[in-house]
N, CA, C and O atoms as a DFTB+ gen file, in Angstrom:
404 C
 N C O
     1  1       0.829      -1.175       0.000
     2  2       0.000       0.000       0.000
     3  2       0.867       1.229       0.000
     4  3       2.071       1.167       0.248
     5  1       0.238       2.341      -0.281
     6  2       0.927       3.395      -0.639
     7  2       0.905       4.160      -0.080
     8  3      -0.207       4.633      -0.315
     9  1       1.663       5.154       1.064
    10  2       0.952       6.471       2.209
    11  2      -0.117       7.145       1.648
    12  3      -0.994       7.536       2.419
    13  1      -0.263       7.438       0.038
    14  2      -1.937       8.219       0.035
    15  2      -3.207       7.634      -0.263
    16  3      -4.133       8.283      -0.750
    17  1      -3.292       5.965       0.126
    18  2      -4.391       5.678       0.832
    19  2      -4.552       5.527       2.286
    20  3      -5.686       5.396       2.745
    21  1      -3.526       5.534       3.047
    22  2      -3.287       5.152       4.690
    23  2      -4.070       6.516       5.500
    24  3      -3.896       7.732       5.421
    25  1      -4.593       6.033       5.949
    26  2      -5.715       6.618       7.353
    27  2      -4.743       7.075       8.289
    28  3      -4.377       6.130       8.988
    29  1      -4.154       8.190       8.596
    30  2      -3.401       8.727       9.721
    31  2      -4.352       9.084      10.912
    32  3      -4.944      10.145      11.114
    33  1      -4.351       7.908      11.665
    34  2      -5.193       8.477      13.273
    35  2      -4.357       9.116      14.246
    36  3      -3.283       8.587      14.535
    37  1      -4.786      10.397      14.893
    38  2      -4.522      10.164      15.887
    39  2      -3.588       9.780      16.963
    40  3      -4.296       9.487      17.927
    41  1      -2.483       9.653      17.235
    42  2      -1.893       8.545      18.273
    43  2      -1.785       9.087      19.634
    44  3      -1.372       8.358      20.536
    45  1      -2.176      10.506      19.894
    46  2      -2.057      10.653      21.176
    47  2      -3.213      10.374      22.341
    48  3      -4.382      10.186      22.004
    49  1      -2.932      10.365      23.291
    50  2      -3.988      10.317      24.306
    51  2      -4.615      11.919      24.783
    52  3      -3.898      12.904      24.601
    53  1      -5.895      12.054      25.354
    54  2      -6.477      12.783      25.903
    55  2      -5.384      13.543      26.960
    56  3      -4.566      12.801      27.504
    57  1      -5.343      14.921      27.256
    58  2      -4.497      15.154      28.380
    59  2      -6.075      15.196      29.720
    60  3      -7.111      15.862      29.705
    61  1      -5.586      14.237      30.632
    62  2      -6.377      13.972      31.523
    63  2      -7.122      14.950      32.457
    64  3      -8.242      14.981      32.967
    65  1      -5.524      16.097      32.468
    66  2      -5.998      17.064      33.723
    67  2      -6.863      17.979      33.356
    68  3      -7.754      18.376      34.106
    69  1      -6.669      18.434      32.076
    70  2      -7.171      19.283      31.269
    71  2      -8.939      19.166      30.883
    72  3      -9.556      20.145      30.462
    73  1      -9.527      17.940      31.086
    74  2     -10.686      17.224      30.728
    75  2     -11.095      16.958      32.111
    76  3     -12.288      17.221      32.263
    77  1     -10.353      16.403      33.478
    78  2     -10.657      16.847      34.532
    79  2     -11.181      18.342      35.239
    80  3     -12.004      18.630      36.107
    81  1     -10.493      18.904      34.608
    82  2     -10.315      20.292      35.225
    83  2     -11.970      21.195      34.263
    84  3     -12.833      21.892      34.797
    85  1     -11.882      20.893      33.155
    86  2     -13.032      21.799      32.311
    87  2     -14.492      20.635      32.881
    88  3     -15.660      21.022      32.870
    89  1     -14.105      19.358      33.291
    90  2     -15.463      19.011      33.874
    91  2     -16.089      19.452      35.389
    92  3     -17.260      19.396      35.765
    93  1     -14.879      19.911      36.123
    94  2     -14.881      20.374      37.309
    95  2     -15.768      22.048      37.197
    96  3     -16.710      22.724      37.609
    97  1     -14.958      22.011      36.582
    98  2     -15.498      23.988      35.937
    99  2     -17.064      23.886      35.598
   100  3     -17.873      24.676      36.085
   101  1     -17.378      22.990      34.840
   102  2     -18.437      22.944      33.661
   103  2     -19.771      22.201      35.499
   104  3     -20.877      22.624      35.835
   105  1     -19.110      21.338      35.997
   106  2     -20.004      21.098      37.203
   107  2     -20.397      22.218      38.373
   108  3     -21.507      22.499      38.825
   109  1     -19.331      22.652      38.638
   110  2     -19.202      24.154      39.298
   111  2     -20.476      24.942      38.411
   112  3     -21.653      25.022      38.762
   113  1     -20.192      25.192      37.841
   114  2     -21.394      25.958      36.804
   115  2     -22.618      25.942      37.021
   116  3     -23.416      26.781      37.439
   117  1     -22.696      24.823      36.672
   118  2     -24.339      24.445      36.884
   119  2     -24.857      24.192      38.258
   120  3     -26.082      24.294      38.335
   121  1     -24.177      23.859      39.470
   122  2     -24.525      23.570      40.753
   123  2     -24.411      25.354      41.066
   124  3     -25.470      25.693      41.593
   125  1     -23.772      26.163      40.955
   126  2     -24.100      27.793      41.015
   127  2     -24.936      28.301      40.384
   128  3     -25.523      29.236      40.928
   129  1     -25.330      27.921      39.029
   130  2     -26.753      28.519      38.438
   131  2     -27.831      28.029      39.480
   132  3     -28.496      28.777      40.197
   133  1     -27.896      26.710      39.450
   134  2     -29.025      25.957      40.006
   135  2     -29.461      26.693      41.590
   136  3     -30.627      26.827      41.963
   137  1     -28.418      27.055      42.271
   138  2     -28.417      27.461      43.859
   139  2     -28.834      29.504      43.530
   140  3     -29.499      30.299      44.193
   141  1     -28.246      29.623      42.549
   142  2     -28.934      30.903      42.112
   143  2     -30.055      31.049      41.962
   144  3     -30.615      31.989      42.527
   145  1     -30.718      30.218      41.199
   146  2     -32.083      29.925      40.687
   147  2     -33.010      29.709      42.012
   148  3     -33.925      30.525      42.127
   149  1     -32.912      28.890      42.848
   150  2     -33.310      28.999      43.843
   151  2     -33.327      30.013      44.381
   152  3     -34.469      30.471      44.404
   153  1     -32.392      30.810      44.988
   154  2     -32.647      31.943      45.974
   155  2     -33.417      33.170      44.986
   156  3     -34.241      34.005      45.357
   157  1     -32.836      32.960      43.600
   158  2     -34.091      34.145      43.002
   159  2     -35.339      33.847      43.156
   160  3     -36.197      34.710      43.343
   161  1     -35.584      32.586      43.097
   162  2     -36.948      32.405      43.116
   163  2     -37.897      32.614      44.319
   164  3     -39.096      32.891      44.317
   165  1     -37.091      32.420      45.292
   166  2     -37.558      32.598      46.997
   167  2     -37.911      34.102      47.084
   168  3     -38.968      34.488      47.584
   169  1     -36.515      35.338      46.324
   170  2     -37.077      36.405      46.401
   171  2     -38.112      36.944      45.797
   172  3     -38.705      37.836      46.403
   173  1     -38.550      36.564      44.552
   174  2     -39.169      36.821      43.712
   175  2     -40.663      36.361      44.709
   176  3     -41.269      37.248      45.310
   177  1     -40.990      35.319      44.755
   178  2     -42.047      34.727      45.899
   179  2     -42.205      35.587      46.800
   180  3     -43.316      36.071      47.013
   181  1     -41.209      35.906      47.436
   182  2     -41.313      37.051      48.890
   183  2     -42.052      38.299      49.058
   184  3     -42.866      38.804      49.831
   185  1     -41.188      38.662      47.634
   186  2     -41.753      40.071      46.953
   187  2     -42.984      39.980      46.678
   188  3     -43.649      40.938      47.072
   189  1     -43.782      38.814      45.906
   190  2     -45.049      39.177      45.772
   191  2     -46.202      38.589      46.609
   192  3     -47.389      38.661      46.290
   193  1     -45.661      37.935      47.838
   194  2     -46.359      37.897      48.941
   195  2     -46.054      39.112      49.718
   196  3     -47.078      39.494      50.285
   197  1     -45.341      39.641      49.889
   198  2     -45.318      41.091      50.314
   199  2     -46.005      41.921      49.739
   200  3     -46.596      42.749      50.431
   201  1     -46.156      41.955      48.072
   202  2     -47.223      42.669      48.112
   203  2     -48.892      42.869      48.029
   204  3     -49.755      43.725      47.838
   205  1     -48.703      41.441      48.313
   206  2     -50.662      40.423      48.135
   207  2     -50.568      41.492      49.704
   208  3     -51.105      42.599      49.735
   209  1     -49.938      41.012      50.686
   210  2     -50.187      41.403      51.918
   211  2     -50.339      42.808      52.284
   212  3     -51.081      43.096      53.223
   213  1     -49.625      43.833      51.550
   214  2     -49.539      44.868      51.597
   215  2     -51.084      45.420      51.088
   216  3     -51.582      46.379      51.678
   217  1     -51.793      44.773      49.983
   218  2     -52.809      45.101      49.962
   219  2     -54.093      44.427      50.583
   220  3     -54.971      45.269      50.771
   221  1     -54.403      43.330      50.902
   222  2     -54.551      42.845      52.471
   223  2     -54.736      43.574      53.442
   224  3     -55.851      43.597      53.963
   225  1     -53.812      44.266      53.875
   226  2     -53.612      44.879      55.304
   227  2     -54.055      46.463      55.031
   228  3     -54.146      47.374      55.853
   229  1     -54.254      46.475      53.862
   230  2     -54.555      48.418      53.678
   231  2     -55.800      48.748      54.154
   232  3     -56.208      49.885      54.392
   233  1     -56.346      47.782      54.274
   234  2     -57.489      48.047      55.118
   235  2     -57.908      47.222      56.293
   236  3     -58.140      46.062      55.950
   237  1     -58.110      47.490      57.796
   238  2     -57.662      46.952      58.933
   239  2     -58.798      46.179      58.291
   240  3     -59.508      46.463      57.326
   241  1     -58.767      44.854      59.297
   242  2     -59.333      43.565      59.320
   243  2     -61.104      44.028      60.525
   244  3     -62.240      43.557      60.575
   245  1     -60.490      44.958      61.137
   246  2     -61.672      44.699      62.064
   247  2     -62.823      46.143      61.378
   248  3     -63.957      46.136      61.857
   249  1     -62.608      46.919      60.662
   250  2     -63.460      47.892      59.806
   251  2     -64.230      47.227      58.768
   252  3     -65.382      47.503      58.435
   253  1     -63.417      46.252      58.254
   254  2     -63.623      45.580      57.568
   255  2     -65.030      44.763      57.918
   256  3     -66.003      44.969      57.192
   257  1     -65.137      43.818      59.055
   258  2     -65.791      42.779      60.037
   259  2     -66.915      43.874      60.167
   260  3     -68.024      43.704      59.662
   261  1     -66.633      44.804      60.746
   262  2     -67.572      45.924      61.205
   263  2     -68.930      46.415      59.873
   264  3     -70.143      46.624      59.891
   265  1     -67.944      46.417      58.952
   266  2     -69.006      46.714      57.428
   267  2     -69.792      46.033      57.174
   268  3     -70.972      46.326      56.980
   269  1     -69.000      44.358      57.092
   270  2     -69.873      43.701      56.382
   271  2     -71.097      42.911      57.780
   272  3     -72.050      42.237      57.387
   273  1     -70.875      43.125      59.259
   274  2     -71.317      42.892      60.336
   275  2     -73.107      44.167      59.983
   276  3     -74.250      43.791      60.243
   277  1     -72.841      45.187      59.542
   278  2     -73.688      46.102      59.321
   279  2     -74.423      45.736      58.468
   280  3     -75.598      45.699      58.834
   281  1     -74.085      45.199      56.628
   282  2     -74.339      45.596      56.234
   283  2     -75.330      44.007      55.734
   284  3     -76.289      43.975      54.963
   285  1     -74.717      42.876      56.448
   286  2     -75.447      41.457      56.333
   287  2     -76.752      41.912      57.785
   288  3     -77.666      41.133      57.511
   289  1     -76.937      42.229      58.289
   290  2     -77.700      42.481      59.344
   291  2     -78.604      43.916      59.459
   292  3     -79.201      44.486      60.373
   293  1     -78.430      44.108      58.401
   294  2     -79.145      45.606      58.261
   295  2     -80.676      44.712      57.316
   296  3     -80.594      43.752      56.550
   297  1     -82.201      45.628      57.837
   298  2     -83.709      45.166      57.858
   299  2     -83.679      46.854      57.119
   300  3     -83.658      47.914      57.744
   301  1     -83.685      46.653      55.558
   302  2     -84.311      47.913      55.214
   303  2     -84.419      47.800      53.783
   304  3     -84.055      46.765      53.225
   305  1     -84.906      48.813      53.117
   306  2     -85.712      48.909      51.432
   307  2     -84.612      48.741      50.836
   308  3     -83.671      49.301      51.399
   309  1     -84.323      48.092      49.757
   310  2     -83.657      47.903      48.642
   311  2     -83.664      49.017      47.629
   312  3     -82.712      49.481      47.001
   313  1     -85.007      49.365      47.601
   314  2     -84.623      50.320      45.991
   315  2     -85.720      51.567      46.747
   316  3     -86.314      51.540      47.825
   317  1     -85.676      52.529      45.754
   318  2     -86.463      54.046      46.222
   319  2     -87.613      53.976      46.290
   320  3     -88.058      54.726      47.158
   321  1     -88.636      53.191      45.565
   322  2     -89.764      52.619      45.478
   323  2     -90.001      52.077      46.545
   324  3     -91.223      51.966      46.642
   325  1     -89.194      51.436      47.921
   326  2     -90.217      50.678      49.119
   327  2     -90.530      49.437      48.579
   328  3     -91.058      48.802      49.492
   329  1     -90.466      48.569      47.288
   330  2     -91.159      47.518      46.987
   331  2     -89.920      46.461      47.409
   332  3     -90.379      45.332      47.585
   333  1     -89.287      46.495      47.500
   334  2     -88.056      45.134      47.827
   335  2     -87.439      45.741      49.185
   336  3     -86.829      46.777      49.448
   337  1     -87.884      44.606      49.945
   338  2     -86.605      44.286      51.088
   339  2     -85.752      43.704      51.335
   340  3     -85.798      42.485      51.165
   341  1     -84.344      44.464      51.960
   342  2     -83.447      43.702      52.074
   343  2     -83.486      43.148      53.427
   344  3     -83.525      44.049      54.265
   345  1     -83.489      41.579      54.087
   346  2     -83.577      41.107      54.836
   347  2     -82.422      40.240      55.550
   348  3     -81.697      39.413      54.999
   349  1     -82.421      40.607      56.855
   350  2     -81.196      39.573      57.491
   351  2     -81.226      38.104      57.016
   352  3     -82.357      37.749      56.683
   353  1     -80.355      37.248      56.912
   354  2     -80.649      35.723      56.395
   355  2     -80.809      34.995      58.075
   356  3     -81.219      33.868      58.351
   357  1     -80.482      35.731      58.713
   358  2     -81.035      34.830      60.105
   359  2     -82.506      34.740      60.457
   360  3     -83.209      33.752      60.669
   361  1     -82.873      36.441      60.467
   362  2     -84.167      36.912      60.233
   363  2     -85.553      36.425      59.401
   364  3     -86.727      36.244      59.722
   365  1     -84.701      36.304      58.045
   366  2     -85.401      35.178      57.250
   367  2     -85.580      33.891      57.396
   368  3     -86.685      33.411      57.143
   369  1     -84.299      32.925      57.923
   370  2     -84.648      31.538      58.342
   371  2     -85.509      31.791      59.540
   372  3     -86.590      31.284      59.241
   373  1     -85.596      32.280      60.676
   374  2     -86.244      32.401      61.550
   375  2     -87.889      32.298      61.099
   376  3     -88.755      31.615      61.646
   377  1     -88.016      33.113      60.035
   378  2     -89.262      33.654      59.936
   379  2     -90.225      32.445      58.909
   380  3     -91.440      32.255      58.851
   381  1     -89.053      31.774      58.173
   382  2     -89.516      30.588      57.434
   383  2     -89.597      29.242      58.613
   384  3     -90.171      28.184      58.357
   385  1     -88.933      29.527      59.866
   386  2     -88.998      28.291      60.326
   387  2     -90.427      28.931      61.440
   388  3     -90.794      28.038      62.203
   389  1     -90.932      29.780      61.552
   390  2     -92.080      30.002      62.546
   391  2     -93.289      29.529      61.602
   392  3     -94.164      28.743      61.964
   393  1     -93.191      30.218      60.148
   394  2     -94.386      29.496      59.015
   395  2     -94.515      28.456      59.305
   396  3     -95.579      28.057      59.777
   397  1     -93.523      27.715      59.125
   398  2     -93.769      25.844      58.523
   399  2     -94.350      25.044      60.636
   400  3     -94.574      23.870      60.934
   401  1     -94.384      26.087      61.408
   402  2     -94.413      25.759      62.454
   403  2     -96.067      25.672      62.686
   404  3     -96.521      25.326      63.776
């Protein structure tokens, strides 16, 4: 055979440290994105439970209780006309359970 059909491979080996060392790097990498990714995400979460809560809390909890304490328990006309009442729902079961009585 003649050298310009012969297949020249190759003959050296891998340098080891070098392929050690860029897999070390290349693992490093991704175990720091990944631990990044996490703590952004915790802040990111934080932040917008901070601000669900922030609007939550803009109005106290017990004004709140107090309104709707008024406004489920309030016996009065619905519209300008006098023809519809608005009625307590306790008031009303009460008053359906004295009928059927």
């Amino acid at each position: 055979m003649s050298a310009v059909n012969e297949i020249m491979h190759d003959k050296q080996e891998p340098h080891g440290p070098t392929i050690s060392l860029s897999l070390l790097v290349t693992a490093f990498l991704v175990f720091g994105t990944m631990i990044f990714a996490i703590f952004y995400y915790k802040a990111e979460l934080s932040m917008s439970l901070t601000k669900k809560e922030a609007i939550l809390l803009s109005t106290p909890l017990d004004k709140l209780r107090d309104y709707e304490a008024a406004e489920l328990n309030a016996l009065r006309y619905q519209d300008a006309d006098r023809t519809l009442v608005k009625v307590p729902i306790d008031f009303a079961m009460q008053d359906i359970v004295d009928e059927r009585q």
